[in-house]
N, C-alpha and C positions, 0 to 999 in steps of 0.2 A: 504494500500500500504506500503510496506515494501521493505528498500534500502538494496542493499547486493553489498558487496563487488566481490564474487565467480566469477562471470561472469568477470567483468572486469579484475582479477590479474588471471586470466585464460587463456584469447586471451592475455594479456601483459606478461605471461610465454610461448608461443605457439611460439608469434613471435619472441619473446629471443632464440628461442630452433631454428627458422628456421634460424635466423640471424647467431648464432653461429654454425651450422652444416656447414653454405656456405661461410661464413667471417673469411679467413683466419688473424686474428688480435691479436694479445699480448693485444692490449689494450683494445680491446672490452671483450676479458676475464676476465683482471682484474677489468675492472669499471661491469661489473656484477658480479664477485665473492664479490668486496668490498660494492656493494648496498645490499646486499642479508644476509651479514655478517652486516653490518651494521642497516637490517632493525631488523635480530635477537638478535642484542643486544638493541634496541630500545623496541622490544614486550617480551624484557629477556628471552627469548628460547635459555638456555645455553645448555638444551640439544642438542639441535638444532645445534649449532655451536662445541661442542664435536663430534657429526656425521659429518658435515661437513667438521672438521680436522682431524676426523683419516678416515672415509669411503673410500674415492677416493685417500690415501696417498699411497698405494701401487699400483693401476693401473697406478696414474700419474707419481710414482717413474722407473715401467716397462715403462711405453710408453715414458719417455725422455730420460731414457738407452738406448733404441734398436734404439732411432733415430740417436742419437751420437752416435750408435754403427756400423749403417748403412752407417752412412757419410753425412745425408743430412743436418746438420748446426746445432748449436745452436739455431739459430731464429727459426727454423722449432720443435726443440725437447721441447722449450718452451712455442710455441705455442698449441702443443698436448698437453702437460702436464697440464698445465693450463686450457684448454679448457675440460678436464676431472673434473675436481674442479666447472670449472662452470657449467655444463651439471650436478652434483651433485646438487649442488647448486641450480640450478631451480627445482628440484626433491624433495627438502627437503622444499622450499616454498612453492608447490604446497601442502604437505603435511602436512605441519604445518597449514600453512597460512589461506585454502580452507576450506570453510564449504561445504563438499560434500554432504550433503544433500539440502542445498541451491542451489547449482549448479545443480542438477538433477531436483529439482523442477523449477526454473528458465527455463531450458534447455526445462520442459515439457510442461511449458505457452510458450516458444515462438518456439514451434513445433515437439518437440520430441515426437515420440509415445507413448502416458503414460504406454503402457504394457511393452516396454522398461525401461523406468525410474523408476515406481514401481516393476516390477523383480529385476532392480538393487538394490531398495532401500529396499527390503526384504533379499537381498540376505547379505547386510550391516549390516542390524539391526541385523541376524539370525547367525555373528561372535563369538558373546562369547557364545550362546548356540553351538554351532559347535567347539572349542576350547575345552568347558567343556564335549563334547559329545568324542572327542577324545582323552581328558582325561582318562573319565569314561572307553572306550576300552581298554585303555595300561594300567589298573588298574586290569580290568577284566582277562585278556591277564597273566597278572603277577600273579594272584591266580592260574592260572590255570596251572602256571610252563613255559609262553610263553613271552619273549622280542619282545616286538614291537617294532623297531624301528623306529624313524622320515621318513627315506624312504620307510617302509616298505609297499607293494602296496596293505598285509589286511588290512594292520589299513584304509586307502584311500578307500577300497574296500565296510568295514563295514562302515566305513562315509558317500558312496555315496549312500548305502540301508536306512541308517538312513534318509536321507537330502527325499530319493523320500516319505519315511511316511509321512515326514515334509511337503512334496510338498501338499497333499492332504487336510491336517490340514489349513494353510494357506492359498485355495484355500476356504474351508468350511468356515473359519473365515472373509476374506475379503468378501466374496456373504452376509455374513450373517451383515454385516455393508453395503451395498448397493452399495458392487464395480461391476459395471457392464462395462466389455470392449470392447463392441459397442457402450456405451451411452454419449453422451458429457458431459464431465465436468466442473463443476464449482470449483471455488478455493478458499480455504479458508482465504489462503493470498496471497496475488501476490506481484511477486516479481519486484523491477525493480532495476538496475545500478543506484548508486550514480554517478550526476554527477563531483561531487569533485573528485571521483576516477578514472572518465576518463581522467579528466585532468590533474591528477596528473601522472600518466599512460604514459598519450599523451606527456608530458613534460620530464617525464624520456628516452623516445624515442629517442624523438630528440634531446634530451643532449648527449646519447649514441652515438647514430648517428654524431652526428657533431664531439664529439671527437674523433669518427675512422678517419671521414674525415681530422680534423685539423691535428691529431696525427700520 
């Protein structure tokens, strides 16, 4: 048995996402911009806080323009504004934070379709060969006297030929390791929630919470 964090700061970023889409509040923004900033300088993910201060710095700088620009208040233009920073901000924890491969397995012991989770988790692992494969295109592409461009829909086109050969490969290799996806499986580690982390979770909540209510 194996504790994982994923699940828990998972539903604890879901419900921040729902709170702050419906909770018109200054403060509820900034005590999640400042937990989030705070937890990145505690796990020193200065990358981390580098995206999170220039990323959202130009939507947040249009969406408090056009609100003052519109007439509908201060209060209302910094509440947008802010609430773009934190809507980042849960975006870059979930990212940094989240062993996504944890999560997918967790997700598949407590009922996800394992053809669902393992697609996804093939589809994860099979990033840097896919990267290097469209590499190798815009290399080929340029001998040949041809600029491939990042949007250009052959590079995407030769990709998605390459990815179906892959399909068949990794179909022959997982049958040939005894993945069968009728048969029930067993796990090799299971996962389950730390309970320190739910409480700790649960606690951050209701601090949040109450200081909207007090504030």
């Amino acid at each position: 048995m194996k504790q994982t964090q994923a699940a828990t700061i998972t539903v604890f970023l879901l419900i921040l996402t729902v709170e702050l889409s419906f909770i018109r509040s200054l403060v509820l923004n900034l005590a999640v911009l400042l937990l989030i900033f705070a937890v990145f300088l505690y796990r020193r993910r200065f990358g981390g806080l580098l995206v999170l201060i220039v990323l959202p710095l130009l939507p947040s700088l249009s969406t408090w323009w056009s609100i003052r620009v519109n007439g509908s208040g201060p209060e209302a233009a910094w509440i947008l504004a802010t609430r773009c920073y934190a809507f980042a901000a849960v975006g870059l924890l979930f990212a940094f934070e989240v062993d996504f491969e944890e999560l997918l397995l967790h997700a598949q012991q407590r009922g996800l379709p394992h053809p669902v989770a393992y697609g996804i988790l093939v589809v994860v692992h099979a990033m840097p060969e896919i990267r290097r494969e469209i590499r190798n295109l815009r290399e080929a592409a340029r001998l040949k006297g041809t600029r491939l461009s990042p949007v250009s829909p052959l590079l995407y086109l030769k990709t998605i030929m390459v990815a179906f050969d892959w399909r068949t490969q990794y179909i022959e290799a997982m049958a040939a390791h005894g993945y069968d996806e009728t048969a029930e499986r067993s796990c090799y580690v299971r996962y389950c929630p730390s309970a320190g982390g739910i409480l700790v979770a649960g606690l951050l909540l209701i601090l949040l919470n109450a200081g909207v209510i007090l504030l």
